[in-house]
C-alpha positions in Angstrom: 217.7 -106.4 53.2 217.4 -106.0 49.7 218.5 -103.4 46.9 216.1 -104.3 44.6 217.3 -102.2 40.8 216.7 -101.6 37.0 219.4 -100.0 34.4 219.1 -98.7 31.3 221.4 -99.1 28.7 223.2 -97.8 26.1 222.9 -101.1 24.0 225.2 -102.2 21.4 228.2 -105.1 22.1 227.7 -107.6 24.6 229.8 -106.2 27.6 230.7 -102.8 25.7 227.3 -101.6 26.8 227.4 -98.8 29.8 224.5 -97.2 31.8 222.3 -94.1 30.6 220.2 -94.6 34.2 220.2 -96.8 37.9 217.4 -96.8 40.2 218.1 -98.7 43.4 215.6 -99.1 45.9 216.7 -100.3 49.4 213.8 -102.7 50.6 213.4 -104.4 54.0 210.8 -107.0 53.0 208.3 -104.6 53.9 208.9 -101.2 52.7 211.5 -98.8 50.9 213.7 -97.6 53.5 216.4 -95.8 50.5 216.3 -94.8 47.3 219.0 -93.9 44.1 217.6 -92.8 40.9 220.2 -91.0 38.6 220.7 -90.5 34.8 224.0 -91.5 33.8 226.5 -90.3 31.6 228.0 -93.7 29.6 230.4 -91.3 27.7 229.5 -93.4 24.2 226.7 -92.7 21.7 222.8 -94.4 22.6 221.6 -96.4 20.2 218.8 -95.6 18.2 216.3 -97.8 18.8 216.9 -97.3 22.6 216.2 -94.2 22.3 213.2 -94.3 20.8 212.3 -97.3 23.9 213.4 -95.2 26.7 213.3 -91.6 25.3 216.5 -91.3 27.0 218.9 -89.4 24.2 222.7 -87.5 24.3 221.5 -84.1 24.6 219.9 -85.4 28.1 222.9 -87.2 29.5 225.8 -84.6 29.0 225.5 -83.0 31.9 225.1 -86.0 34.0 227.2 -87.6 36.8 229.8 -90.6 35.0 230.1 -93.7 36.3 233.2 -93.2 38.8 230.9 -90.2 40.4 227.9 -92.3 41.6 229.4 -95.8 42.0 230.5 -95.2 46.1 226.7 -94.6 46.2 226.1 -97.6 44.8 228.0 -99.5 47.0 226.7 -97.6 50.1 222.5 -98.5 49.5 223.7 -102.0 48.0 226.2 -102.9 51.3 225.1 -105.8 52.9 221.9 -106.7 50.3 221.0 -109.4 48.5 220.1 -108.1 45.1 216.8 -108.1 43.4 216.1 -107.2 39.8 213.8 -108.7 36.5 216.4 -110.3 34.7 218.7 -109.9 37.7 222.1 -111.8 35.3 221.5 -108.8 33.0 221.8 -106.1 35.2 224.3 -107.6 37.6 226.6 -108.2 34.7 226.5 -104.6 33.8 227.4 -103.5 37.4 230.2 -105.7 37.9 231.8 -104.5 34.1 231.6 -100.8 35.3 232.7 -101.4 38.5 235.7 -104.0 36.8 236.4 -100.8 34.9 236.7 -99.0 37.9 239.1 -101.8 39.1 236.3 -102.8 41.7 235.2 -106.0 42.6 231.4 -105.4 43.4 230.3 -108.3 44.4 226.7 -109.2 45.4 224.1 -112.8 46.0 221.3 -111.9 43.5 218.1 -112.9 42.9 216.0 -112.8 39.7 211.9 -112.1 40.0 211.8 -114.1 36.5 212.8 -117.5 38.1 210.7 -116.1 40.9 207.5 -115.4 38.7 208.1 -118.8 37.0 208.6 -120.5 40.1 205.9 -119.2 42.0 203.0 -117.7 39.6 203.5 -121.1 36.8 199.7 -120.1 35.9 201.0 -116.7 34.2 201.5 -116.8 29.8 204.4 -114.2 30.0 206.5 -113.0 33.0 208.1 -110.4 31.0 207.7 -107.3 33.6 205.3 -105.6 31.3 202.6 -108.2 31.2 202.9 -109.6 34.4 202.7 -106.4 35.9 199.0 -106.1 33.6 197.9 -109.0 34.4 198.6 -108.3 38.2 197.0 -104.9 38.4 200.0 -103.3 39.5 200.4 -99.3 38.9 202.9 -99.1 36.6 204.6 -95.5 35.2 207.7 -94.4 33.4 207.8 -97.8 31.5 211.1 -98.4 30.4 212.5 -96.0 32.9 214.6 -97.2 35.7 212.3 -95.5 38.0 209.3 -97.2 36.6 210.7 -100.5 36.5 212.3 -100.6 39.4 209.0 -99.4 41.6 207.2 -101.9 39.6 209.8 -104.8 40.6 209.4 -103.6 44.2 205.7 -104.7 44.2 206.2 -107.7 42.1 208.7 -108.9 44.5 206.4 -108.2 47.4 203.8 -110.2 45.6 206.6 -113.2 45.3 207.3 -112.5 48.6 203.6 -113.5 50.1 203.0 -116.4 47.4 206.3 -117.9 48.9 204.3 -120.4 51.5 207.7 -122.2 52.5 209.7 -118.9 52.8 212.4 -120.2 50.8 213.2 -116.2 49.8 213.6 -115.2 53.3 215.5 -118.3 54.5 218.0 -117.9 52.2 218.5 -114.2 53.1 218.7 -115.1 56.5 221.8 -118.3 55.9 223.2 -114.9 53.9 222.9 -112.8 57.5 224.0 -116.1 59.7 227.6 -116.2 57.1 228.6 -112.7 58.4 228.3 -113.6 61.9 225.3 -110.9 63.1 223.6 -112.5 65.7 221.0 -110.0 67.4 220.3 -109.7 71.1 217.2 -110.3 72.3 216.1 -106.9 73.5 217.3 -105.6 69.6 214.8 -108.1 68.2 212.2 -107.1 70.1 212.8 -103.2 69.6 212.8 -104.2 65.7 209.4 -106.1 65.9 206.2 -103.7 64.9 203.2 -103.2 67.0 201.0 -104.5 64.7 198.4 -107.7 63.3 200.3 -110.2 61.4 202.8 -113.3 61.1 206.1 -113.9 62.9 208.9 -116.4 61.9 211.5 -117.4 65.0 214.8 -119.1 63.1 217.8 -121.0 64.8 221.4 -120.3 63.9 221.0 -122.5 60.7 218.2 -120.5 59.4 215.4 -123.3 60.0 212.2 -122.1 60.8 211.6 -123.0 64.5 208.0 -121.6 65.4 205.3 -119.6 63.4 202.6 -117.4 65.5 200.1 -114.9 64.9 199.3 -112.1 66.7 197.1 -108.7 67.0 200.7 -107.1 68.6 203.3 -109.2 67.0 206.0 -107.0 69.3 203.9 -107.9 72.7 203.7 -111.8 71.5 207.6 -111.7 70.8 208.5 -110.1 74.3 206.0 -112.6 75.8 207.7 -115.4 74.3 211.2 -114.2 75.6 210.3 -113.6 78.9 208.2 -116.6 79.4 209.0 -119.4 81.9 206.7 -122.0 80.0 208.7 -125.2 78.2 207.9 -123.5 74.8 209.4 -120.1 75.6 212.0 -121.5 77.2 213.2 -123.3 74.2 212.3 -120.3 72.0 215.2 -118.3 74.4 217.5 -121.0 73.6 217.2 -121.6 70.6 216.2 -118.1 68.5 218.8 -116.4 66.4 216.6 -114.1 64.8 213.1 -113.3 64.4 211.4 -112.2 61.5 207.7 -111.2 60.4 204.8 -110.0 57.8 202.1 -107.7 58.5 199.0 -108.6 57.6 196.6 -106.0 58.6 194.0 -108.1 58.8 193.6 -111.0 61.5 191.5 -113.3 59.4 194.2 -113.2 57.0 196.8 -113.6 59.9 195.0 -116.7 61.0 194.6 -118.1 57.7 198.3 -117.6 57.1 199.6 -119.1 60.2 197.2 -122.2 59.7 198.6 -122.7 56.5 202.2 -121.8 56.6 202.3 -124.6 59.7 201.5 -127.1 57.6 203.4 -125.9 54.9 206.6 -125.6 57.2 206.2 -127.9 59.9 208.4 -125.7 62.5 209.4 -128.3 65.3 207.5 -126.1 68.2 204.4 -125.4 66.7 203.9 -129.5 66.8 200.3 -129.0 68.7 199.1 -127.1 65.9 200.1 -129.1 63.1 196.9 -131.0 63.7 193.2 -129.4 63.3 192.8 -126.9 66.5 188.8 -126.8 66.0 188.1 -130.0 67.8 184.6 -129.8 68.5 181.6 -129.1 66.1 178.2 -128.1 65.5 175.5 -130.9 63.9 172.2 -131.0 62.8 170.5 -134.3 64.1 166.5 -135.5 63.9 164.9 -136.5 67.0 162.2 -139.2 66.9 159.2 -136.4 66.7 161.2 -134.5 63.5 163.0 -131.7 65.1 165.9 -130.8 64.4 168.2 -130.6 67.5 171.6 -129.0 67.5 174.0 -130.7 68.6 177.8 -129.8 70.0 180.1 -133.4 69.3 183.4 -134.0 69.2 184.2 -133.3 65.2 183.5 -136.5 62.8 185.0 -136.1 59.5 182.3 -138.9 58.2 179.1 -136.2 59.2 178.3 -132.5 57.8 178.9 -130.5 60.7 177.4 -126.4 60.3 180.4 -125.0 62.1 183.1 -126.1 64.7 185.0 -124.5 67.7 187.8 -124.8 69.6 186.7 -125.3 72.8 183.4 -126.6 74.6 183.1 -122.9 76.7 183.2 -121.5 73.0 181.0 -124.1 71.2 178.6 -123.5 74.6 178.1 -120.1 74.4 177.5 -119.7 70.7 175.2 -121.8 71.0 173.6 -119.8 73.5 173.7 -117.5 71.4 172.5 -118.9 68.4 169.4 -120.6 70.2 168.3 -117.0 71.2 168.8 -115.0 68.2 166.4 -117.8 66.1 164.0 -118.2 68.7 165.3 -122.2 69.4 164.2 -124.5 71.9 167.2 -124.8 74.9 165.6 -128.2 75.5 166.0 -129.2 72.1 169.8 -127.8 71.3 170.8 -130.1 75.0 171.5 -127.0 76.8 169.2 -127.6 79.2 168.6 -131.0 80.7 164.9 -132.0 81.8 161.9 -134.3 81.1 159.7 -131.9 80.9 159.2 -128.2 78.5 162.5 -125.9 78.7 162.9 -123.3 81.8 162.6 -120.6 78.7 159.0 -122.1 78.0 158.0 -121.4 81.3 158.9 -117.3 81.4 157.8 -117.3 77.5 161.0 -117.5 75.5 160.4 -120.6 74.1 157.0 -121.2 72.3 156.8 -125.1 73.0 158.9 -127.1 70.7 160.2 -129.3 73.6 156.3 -129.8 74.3 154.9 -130.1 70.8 153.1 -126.8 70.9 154.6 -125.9 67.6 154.8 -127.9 64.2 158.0 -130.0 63.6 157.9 -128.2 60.4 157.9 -124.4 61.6 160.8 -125.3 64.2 162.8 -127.0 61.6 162.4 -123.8 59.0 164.1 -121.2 61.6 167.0 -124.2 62.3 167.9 -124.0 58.2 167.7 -120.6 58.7 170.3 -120.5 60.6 172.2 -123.4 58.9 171.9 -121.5 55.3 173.6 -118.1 57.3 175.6 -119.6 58.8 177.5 -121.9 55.6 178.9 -120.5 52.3 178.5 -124.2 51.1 178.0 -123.5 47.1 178.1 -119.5 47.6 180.6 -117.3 45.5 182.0 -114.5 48.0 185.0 -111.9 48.8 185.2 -111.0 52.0 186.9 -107.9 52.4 189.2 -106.6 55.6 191.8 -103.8 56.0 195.2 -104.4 54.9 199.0 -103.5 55.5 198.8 -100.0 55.6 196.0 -96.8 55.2 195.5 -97.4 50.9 195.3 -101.2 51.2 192.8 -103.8 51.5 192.3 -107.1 51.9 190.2 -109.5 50.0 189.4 -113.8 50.8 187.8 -115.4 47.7 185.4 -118.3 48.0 184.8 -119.6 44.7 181.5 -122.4 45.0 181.7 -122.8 48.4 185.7 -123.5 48.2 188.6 -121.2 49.6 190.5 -120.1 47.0 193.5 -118.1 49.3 193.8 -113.8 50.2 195.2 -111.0 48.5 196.1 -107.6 49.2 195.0 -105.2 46.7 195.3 -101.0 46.1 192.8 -100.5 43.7 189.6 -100.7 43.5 189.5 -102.7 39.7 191.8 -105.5 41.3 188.6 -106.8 43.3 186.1 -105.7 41.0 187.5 -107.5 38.0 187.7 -111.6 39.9 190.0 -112.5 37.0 192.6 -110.0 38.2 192.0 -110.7 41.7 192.9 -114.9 40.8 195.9 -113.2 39.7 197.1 -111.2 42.0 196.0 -114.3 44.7 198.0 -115.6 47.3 196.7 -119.5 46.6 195.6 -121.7 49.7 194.2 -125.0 50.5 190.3 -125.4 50.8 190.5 -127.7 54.3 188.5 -127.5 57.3 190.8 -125.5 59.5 190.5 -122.6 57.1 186.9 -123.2 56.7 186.0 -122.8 60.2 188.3 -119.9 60.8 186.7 -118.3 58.0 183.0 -119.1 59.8 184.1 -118.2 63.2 185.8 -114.0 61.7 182.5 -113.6 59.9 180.5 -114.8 63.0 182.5 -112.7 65.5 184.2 -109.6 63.4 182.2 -106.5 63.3 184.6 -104.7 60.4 184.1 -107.5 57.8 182.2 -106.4 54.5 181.2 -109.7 52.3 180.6 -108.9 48.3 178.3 -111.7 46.7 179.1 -112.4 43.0 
């Protein structure tokens, strides 16, 4: 959990300073699940130019709560948290001098989404919150109110959050959970887990990263996996502490991610997967009279393949599919074994290719047909999906043929403008795995829209 927060100042002397206004908002990785926002009354004189930064004067804090009033509040949304803030030292330091004041000790592990945006967005000029919230596209009102800021650090840090590939963030929160001793029951994981498309991360009782799955019902594939009797689930029963996830929405984006974040992580039971799962492919071959045959071989990294599959029952019946839809010989694509013309030549569903009734030339042009539909080799494209929740999308960007990584987006300027859409990207690598997941969601999914640019 996280208690992600902005103050505003006073100004003047370092560590004579005290709060005109907190917002805290309690975040679970996923959403807000609390909320503080209060003015605050410092009991010493603003200074002038914050004033005139924050519009926050006297006259306005007079009748507001002091310190000592709203600090058990504080402690209540801020219990148990790790907490979150731009320019976290700054505003942690203020906390612990009112609280010091207070004779409190409040104390808290923080983290900073400066080191954060540094760390994991290097491309950015500034990460002051203003401009890298600009250059993200993210909303942004009441600048320079602890309201504004805060919300606007909310979605930055869930922006950090997806752009951290090795989960570095989330481990650490969870070594934080595993020093208090809470170790959840099985059935409580479960009941926590949402019925819903995305990622799932199982830890051990150090915090390592044990297994990474994907599923359209991540709580169904979790209460699989703990009632299992296969080796795998077995050793997941063993050996989970606690289990956590991200929703993606979208399952292109949830297969992309798991692909990734596997090789990324190397989890010690996902050791099948570490290596390419699309073991067969589709190639384009001459025959000695000029057609070209399709052909399903084991994958060659040497030759161009169109597409690939995971398994021969898969590769088998696309290609069924594929030799109907362009009018292709079954002969020809070696779904149909004979010396003679194809079965579909003899009820009229093949016009003779695998006789020489047709030119190698006419047969050919319907085969590129398919190939050039069927490749984004050199093409620029988004492909858009749903996202997270009911106001968000997703987007893919391939840039020249190459797979540039997702991102979730609210408005509609963020994937209109590509330069804002790089920004706001989650980066990933351009390899075959993600490649033919890509091809296979745009061959099978009815709900993707592709935008050509």
């Amino acid at each position: 959990m996280y208690a992600i927060l902005d103050i505003e100042t006073t100004g003047g002397q370092f560590n004579e300073e005290g709060i005109t206004e907190i917002a805290i908002y309690k975040f679970d990785g996923h959403e807000i699940v609390d909320q503080f926002i209060s003015l605050v009354n410092p009991e010493i004189p603003i200074q002038p130019f914050v004033v005139k930064l924050t519009g926050i004067n006297n006259a306005m804090l007079r009748s507001a709560p002091k310190f000592f009033e709203v600090a058990k509040r504080i402690i209540e949304i801020t219990q148990d948290c790790v907490l979150v803030a731009h320019n976290a030292s700054f505003d942690y330091r203020i906390l612990r001098t009112e609280f010091r004041r207070l004779g409190y000790d409040f104390n808290l592990k923080t983290l900073c989404t400066v080191e954060l945006s540094q760390k994991l967005m290097p491309e950015q000029p500034s990460h002051s919150l203003g401009k890298l919230v600009r250059a993200l596209g993210i909303p942004m009102a009441d600048r320079h109110r602890a309201s504004g800021d805060a919300m606007a650090t909310v979605k930055l840090f869930k922006m950090l959050l997806d752009k951290d590939l090795e989960k570095v963030i989330l481990k650490e929160l969870i070594k934080t959970e595993i020093e208090k001793g809470i170790a959840p029951k099985l059935l409580d994981i479960v009941q926590n887990m949402p019925s819903r498309t995305g990622i799932y991360y199982i830890h051990n009782d150090k915090g390592v990263l044990i297994y990474i799955g994907k599923s359209r019902n991540i709580k169904k594939r979790i209460n699989q996996h703990f009632t299992g009797n296969t080796t795998k689930c077995k050793k997941i029963q063993t050996e989970v502490y606690t289990v956590t996830y991200d929703e993606t929405g979208s399952e292109l984006i949830a297969l992309l991610k798991e692909s990734e974040e596997i090789k990324v992580n190397k989890p010690i039971l996902n050791r099948a997967q570490r290596k390419s799962i699309f073991q067969l492919a589709l190639y384009a071959e001459m025959d000695k009279k000029g057609y070209l045959n399709l052909k399903i071989q084991k994958a060659d990294g040497r030759k161009k393949e169109i597409t690939s599959f995971s398994s021969l029952q898969e590769a088998k019946n696309m290609l069924f599919h594929i030799t109907t839809k362009y009018q292709l010989c079954q002969k020809l694509n070696g779904l149909y074994q004979t010396k003679k013309e194809c079965f579909q030549y003899t009820i009229k569903e093949c016009d003779g290719a695998c006789v020489g009734q047709i030119s190698p030339e006419e047969y050919n042009s319907r085969v590129q047909t398919f190939i050039n539909q069927n490749t984004y080799e050199n093409q620029n494209m988004i492909v858009i999906d749903k996202g997270r929740n009911i106001s968000e999308r997703s987007a893919v960007l391939i840039e020249n043929g190459i797979y540039k990584g997702y991102a979730f987006y609210d408005l509609n300027y963020q994937i209109t403008n590509v330069e804002i859409l790089k920004n706001i990207l989650i980066p990933m690598q351009n390899n075959r795995d993600a490649k033919n997941i890509i091809q296979s969601q745009l061959r099978k999914s009815k709900t993707l829209k592709v935008i050509h640019f």
